[in-house]
C-alpha positions in Angstrom: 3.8 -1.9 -1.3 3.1 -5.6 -1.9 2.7 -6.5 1.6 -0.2 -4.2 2.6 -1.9 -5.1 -0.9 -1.9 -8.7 0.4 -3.1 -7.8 3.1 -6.0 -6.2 1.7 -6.6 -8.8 -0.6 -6.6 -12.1 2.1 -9.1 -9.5 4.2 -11.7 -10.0 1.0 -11.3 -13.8 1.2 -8.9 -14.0 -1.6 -6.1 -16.0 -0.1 -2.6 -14.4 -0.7 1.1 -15.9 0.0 4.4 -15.1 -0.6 7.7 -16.1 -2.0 5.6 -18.6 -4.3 5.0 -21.1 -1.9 2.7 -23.3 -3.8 2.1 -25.5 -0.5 1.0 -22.6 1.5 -1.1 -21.1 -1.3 -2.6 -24.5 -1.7 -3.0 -24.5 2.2 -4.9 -20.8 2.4 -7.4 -21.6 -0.3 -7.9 -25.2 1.7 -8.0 -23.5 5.4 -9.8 -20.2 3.6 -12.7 -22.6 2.0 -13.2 -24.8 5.2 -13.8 -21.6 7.1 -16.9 -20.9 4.4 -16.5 -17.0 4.4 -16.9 -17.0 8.5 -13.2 -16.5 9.2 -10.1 -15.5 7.3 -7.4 -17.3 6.6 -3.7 -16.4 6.8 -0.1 -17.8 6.1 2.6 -17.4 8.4 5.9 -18.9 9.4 6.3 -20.6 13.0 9.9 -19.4 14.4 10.1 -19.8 18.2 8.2 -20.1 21.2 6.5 -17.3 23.0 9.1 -15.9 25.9 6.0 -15.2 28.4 3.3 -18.0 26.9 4.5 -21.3 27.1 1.6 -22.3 24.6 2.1 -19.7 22.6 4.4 -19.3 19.3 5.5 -16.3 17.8 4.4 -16.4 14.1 5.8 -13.9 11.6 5.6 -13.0 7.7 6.3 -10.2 5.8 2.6 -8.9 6.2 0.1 -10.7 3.9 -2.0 -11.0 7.4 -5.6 -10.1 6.8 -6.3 -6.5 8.4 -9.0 -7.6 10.1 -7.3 -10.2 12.6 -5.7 -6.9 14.5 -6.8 -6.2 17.5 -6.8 -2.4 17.0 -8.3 -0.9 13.8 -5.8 -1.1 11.1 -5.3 2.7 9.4 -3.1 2.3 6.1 -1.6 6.0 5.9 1.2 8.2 3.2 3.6 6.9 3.5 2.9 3.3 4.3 6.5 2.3 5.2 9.4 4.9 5.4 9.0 8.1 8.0 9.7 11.1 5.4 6.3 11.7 3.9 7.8 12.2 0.1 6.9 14.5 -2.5 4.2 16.2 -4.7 4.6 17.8 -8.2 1.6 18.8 -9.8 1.4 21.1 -13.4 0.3 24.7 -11.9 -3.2 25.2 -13.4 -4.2 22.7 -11.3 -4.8 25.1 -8.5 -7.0 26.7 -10.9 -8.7 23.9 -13.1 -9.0 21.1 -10.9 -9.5 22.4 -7.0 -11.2 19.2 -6.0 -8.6 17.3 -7.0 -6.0 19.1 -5.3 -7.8 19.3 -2.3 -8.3 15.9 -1.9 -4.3 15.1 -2.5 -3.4 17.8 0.0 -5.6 16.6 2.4 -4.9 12.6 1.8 -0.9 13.9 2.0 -0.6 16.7 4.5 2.8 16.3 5.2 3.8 15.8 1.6 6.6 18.6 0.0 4.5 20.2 -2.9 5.7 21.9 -5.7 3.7 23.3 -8.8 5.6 23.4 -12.3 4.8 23.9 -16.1 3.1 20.9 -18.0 6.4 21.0 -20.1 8.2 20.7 -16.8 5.9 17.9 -15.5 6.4 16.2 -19.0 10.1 16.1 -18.8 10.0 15.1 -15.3 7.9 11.6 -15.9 10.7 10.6 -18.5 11.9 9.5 -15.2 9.3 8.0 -13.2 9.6 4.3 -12.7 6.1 3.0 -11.9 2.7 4.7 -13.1 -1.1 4.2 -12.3 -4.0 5.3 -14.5 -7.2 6.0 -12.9 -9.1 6.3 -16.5 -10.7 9.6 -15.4 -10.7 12.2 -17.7 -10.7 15.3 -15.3 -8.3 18.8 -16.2 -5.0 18.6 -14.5 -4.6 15.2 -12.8 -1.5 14.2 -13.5 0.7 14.4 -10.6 4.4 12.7 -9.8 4.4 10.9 -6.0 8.3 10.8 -5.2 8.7 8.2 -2.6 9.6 9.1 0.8 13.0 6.9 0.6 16.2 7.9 -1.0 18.2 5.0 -2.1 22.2 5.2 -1.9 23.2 5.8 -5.5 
């Protein structure tokens, strides 16, 4: 999800707009470099005055907002935006080969439908998947799908 990635980025001091505004790009590495790594930056849009704070504004943005402004400690969670926690399809011989591994996706996705298939099954299924990550590890049985937690109308 772009929004919480910009997030995460503007948090580390690397400014981070959207909807390629050049100005307020321009404006968060100005603002980010005057505040000399004390303070993070951010890029919002003014839209109307605060009902109960008469100096007040109510500022708004799809979400590059550093984490760190919030007044509670941000928790980025599965899934990040939708309430049905998705689906996991793993090749089988995972449970055997590569315990860690699946240990560590069923605890980081409790909620998460999981189903275990053939590696010929798994390969046939990823003729459909529409975005991929590598990690570059070379461990036994990572590859998993993630199926979003979002059904689009067809």
């Amino acid at each position: 999800m772009p929004c919480a990635v910009n997030a995460l980025l503007n948090d580390k001091g690397i400014p981070v707009v959207c909807e390629t505004d050049i100005h307020g790009a321009i404006t968060s590495l100005m603002v980010e470099a005057a505040g000399m790594g004390e303070s993070r930056s951010f890029f919002a849009d003014w839209t109307i005055r605060h009902p109960d704070n008469p100096n007040g504004e109510l500022l708004q943005h799809c979400g590059p907002w550093p984490i760190s402004i919030a007044k509670g400690k941000a928790k980025l969670t599965y899934p990040l935006a939708f309430s049905h926690p998705g689906s996991i399809t793993a090749e089988a011989k995972i449970v055997e080969k590569n315990q860690s591994l699946l240990a560590y996706i069923r605890e980081s996705l409790p909620e998460a439908e999981e189903s275990m298939i053939s590696h010929m099954a798994l390969k046939e299924m990823s003729k459909n998947v529409k975005f991929a990550i590598r990690t570059g590890e070379f461990t036994p049985y990572p590859n998993i799908i993630l199926t979003a937690g979002v059904a689009f109308p067809a």
